[in-house]
C-alpha positions as CSV (number, residue, x, y, z in Angstrom):
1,X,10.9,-9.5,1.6
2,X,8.4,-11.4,-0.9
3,X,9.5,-14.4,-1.5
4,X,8.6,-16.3,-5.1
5,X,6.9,-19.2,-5.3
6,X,4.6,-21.6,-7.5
7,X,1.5,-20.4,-8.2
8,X,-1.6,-21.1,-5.5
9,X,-4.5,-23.1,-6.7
10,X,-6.8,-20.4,-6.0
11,X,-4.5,-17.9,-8.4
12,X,-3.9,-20.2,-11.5
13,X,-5.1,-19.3,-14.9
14,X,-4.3,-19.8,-18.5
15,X,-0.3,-19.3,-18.2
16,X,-0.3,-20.4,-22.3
17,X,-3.2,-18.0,-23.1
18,X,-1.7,-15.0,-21.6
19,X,1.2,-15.4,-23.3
20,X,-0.3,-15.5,-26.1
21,X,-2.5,-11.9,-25.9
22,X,1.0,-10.3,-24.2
23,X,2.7,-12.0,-27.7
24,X,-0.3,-10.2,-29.9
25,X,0.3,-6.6,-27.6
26,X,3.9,-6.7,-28.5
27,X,5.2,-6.9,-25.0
28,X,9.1,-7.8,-25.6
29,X,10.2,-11.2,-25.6
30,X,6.8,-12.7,-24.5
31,X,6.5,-14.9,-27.6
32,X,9.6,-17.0,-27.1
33,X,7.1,-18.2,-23.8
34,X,6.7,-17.1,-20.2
35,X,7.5,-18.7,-16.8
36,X,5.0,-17.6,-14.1
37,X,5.7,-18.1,-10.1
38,X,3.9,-16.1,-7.4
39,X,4.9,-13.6,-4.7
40,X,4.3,-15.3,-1.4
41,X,3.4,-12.0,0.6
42,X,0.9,-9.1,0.3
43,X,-2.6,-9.2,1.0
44,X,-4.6,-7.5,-1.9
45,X,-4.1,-7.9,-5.5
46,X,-2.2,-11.6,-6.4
47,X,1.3,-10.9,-7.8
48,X,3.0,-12.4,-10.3
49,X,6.8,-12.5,-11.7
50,X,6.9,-13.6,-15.4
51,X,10.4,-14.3,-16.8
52,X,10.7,-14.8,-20.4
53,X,12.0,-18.1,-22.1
54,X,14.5,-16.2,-24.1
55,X,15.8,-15.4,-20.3
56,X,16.0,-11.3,-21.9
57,X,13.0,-9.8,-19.8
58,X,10.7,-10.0,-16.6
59,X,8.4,-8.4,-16.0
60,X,5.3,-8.4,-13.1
61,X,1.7,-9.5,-13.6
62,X,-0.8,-7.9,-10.9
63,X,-4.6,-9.2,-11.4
64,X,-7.6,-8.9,-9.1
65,X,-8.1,-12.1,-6.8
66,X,-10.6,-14.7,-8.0
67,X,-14.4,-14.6,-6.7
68,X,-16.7,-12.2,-5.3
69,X,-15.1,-9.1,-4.2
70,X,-16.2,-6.3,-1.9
71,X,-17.1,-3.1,-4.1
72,X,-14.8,-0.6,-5.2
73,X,-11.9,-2.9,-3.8
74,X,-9.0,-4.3,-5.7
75,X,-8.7,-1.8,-8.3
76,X,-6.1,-2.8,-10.4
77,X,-7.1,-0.5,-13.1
78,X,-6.9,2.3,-10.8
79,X,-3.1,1.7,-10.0
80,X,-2.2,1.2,-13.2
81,X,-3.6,4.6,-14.6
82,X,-1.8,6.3,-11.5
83,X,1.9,4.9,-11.8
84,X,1.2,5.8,-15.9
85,X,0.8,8.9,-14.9
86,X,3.5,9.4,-12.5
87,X,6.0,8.0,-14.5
88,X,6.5,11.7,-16.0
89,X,7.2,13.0,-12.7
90,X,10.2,12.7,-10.4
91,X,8.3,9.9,-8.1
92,X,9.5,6.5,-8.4
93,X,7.5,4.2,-9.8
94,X,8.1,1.1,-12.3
95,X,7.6,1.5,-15.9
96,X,3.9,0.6,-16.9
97,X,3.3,-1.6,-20.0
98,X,-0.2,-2.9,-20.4
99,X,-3.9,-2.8,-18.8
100,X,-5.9,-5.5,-19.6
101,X,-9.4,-5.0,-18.7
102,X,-11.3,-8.2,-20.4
103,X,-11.6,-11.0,-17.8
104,X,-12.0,-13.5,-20.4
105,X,-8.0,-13.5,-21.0
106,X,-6.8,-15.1,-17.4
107,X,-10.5,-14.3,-15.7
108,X,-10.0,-11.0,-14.0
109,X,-8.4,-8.1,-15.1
110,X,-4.7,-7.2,-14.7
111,X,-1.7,-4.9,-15.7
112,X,2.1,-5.7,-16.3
113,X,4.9,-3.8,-15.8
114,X,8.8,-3.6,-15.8
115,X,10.3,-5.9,-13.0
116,X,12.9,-3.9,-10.8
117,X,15.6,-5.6,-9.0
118,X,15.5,-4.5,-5.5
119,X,14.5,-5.1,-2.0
120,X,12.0,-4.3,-0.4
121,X,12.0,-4.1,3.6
122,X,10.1,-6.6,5.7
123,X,9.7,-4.2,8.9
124,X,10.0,-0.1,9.1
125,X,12.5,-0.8,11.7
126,X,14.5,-2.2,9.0
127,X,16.0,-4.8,11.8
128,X,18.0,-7.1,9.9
129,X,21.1,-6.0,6.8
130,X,20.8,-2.5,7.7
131,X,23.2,-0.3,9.3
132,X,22.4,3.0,11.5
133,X,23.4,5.0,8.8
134,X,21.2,2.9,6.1
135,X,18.8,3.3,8.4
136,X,18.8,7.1,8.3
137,X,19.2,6.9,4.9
138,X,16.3,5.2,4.1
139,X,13.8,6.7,6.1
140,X,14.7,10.0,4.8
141,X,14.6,8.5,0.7
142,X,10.7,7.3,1.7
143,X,10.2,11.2,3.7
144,X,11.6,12.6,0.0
145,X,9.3,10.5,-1.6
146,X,6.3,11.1,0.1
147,X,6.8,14.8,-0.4
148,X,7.8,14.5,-4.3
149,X,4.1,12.9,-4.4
150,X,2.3,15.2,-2.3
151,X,3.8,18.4,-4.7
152,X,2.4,16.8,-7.8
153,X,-0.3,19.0,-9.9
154,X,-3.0,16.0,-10.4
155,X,-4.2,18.5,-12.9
156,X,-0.8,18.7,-14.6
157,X,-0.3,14.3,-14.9
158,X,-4.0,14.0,-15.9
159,X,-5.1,13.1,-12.6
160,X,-7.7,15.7,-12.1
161,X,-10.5,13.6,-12.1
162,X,-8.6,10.7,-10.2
163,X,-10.8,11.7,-6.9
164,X,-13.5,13.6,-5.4
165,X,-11.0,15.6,-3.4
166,X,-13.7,17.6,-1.4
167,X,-14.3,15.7,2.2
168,X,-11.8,13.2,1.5
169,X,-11.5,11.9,5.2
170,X,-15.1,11.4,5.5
171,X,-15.3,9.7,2.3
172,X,-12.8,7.5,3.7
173,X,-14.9,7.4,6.9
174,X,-17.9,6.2,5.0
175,X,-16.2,4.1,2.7
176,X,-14.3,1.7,5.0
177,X,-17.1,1.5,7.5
178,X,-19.5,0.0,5.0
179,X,-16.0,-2.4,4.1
180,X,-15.7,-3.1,7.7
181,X,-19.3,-3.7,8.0
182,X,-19.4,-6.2,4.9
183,X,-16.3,-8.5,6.3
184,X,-17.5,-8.1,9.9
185,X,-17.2,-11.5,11.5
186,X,-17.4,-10.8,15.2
187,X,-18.0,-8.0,17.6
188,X,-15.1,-5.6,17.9
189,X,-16.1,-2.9,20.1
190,X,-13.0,-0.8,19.7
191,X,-14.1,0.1,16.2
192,X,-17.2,0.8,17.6
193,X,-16.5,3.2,19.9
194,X,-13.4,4.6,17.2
195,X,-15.7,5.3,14.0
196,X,-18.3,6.8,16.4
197,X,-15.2,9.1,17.5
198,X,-14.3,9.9,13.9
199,X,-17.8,10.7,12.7
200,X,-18.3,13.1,15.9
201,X,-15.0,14.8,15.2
202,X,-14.9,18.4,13.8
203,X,-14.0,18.5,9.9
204,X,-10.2,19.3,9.2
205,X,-9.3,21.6,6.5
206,X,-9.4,20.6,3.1
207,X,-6.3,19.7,1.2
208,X,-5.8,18.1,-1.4
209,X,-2.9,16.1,-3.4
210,X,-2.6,12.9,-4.9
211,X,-2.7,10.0,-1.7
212,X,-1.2,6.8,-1.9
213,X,-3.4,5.3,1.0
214,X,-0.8,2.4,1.9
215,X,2.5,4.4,2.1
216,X,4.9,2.6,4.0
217,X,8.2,0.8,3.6
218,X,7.1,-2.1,3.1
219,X,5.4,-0.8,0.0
220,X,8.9,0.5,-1.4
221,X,11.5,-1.3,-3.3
222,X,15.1,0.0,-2.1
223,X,18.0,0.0,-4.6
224,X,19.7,-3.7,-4.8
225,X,22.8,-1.8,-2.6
226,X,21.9,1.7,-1.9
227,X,20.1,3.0,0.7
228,X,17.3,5.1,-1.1
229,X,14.0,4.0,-2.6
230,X,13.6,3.5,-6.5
231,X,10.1,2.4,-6.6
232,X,6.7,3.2,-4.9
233,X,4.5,0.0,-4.8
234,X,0.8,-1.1,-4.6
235,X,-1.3,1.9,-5.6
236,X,-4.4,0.0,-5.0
237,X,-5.9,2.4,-2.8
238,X,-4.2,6.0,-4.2
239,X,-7.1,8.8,-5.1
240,X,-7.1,12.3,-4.6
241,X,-7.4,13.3,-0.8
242,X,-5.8,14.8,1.8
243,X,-2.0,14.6,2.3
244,X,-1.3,13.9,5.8
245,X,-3.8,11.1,5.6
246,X,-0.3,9.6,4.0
247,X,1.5,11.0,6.4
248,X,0.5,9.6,9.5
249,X,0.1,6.2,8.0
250,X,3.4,6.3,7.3
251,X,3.8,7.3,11.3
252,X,1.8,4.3,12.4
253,X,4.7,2.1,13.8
254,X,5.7,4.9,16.3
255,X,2.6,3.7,17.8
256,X,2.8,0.0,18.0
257,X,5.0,-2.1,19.5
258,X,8.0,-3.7,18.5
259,X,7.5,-6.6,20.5
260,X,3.7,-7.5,19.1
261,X,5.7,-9.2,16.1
262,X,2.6,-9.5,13.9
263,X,1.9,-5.6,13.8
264,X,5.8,-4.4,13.0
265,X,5.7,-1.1,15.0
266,X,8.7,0.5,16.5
267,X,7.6,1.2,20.1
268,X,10.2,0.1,22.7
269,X,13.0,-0.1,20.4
270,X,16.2,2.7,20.5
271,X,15.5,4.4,17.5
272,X,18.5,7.0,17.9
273,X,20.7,4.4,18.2
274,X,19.1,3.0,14.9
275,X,19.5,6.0,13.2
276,X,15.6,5.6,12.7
277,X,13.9,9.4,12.9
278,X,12.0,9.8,15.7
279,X,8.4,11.3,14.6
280,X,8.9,14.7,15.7
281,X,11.4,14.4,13.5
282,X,10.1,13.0,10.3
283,X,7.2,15.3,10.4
284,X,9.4,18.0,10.7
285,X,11.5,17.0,7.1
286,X,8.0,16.1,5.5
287,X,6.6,19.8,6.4
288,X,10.1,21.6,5.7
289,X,10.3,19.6,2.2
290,X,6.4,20.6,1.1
291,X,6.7,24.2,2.8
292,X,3.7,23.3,5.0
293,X,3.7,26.4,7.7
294,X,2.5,23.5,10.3
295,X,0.8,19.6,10.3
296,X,-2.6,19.9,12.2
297,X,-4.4,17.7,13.4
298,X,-2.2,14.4,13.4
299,X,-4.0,12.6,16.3
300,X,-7.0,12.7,14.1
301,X,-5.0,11.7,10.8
302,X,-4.0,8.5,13.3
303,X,-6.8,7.5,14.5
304,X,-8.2,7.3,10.8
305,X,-5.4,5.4,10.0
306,X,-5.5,2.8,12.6
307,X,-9.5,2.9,11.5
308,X,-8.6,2.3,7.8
309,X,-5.8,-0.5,9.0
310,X,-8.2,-2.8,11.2
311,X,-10.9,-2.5,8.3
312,X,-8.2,-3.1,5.6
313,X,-7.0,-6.6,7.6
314,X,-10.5,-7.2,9.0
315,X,-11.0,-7.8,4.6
316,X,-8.4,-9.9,4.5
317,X,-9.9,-11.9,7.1
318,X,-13.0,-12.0,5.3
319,X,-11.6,-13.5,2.2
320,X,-9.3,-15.9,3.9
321,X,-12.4,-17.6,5.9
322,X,-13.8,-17.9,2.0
323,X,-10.4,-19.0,1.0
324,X,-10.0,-16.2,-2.5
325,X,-7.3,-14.1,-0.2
326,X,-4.0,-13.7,-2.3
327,X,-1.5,-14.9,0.7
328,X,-1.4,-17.7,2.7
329,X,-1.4,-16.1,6.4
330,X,-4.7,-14.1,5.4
331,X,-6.5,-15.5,8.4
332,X,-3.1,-14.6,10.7
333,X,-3.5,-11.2,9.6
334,X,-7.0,-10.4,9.5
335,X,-6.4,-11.4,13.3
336,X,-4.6,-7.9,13.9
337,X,-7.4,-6.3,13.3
338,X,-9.0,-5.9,17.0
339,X,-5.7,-5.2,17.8
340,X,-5.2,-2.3,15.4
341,X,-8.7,-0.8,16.6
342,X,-7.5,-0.9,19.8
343,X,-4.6,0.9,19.0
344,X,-6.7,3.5,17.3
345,X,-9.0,4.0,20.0
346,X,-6.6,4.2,22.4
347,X,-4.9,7.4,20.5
348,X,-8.3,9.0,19.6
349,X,-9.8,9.3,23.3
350,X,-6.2,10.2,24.9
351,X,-6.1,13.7,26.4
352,X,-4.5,16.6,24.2
């Protein structure tokens, strides 16, 4: 769970001034003054819960972090435009109520939305407060979810252009091996060895829906008591691409183990009797629920995951050494991602 907190010293900015321009935009019950704390947890875009004085409405402040940035990262703009549009569908996803793209307001630019009451899990294996049956529940609300998403006409929402939906995986290829190769802070010969395996793989058929890119429960706020999902979070990453891209992130803890703390994977644990799915499984309610007539290919949708993982923390890394990341265990994570490329690796050059 993200925990609030104060505001870090390298996230503050002009509490006064911003609620001043949200007063001007008519946001409700921003002119009686704001109270602003942090979310301690998350690694890309610096979150913010503002409550107002008149104690009627909160609401949640996400901005790009502070300093030099690596290109095309931290799009804030980009998830904003997405959840807009997605409010008119049957996806969950918080009500949007500004963009703000002038930096000279709080000195990058940032969006606010409706704050939701609601928890969202620490681990996939949903450990701790959660029976079997939650369990079962909740693994199945994200599986519904995923598909709602996937079965949305960009076209129809006004997403058409969201993406250049031809070659999306080796876009994403290309994309987060020149990310990986601007953080890169020491030799890691696993993601060597793993993008040479990616590039040398045969193309997979096109497809093409709108992608989340970070779609997994600790990305989902769950109902304050019920067992289901009522929001989708951090769009950051979300474009037009191929749908089981999604998918198997979403399958990544099947592959890492339970006991390695710091990744959160579900390997070695008894997920029957957690009334957890088991992967077969979930694949198999994913592809019944889209009418896929089969899911191709998933090693390959893996191994790019664990790819895009290790470069995604191997960033956070990067900016933690420089001291701009938005959490304070940047450098803890960023350490996973050798790890992670291991992982990746490993599932990429198995037999089969």
């Amino acid at each position: 769970m993200a925990h609030l907190g104060p505001v870090t010293d390298a996230h503050r900015f002009d509490e006064a001034g911003l609620a001043r321009y949200l007063a001007d935009q008519g946001l409700d019950g921003v002119a009686s003054g704001l109270t602003v704390r942090q979310f301690q947890g998350g690694q890309s875009n610096p979150t913010f819960r503002l409550d107002t004085a008149d104690g009627n409405a909160s609401y949640v402040l996400r901005k790009k972090p502070p300093g030099d940035l690596l290109p095309s990262a931290h799009m804030v703009e980009r998830e904003y435009r997405v959840m807009a549009a997605l409010a008119q569908t049957d996806v969950p996803v918080p009500m949007m109520r500004h963009l703000c793209e002038d930096a000279s307001i709080i000195g990058t630019a940032f969006y606010v939305m409706d704050y939701l009451d609601g928890r969202i899990p620490d681990e996939p294996s949903l450990d701790e407060g959660y029976s079997p049956e939650e369990r079962t529940a909740i693994w199945d609300s994200a599986n519904a979810a995923l598909a709602k998403l996937h079965t949305v006409d960009p076209e129809t929402v006004g997403l058409g252009d969201f993406g250049r939906p031809a070659n999306y995986c080796g876009r994403q290829i290309a994309r987060w091996t020149k990310q990986f190769e601007a953080s890169k802070t020491d030799p890691m010969p696993d993601m060597d060895r793993l993008t040479e395996w990616l590039n040398a793989h045969p193309g997979v058929p096109d497809a093409v829906s709108i992608v989340h890119g970070d779609y997994r429960l600790p990305n989902m706020m769950l109902h304050p008591i019920e067992p289901r999902v009522i929001a989708i979070l951090d769009w950051e990453l979300a474009t037009l691409g191929h749908p089981l891209a999604d998918v198997a992130y979403t399958c990544m803890p099947y592959h890492m183990t339970h006991a390695e703390k710091a990744l959160k994977g579900m390997v070695g644990l008894d997920l029957e009797a957690m009334g957890i799915p088991s992967e077969a499984e979930y694949l198999e309610k994913y592809r019944v629920r889209t009418g896929r007539e089969a899911m191709p290919d998933m090693r390959y949708f893996l191994a790019l995951s664990f790819f895009r993982l290790a470069a995604i923390c191997q960033g956070v890394y990067f900016r933690g050494l420089k001291g701009n990341a938005s959490s304070a265990n940047a450098l803890e994570v960023g350490a996973k991602a050798p790890r992670l490329a291991e992982i990746g690796w490993a599932i990429a050059s198995r037999e089969g």
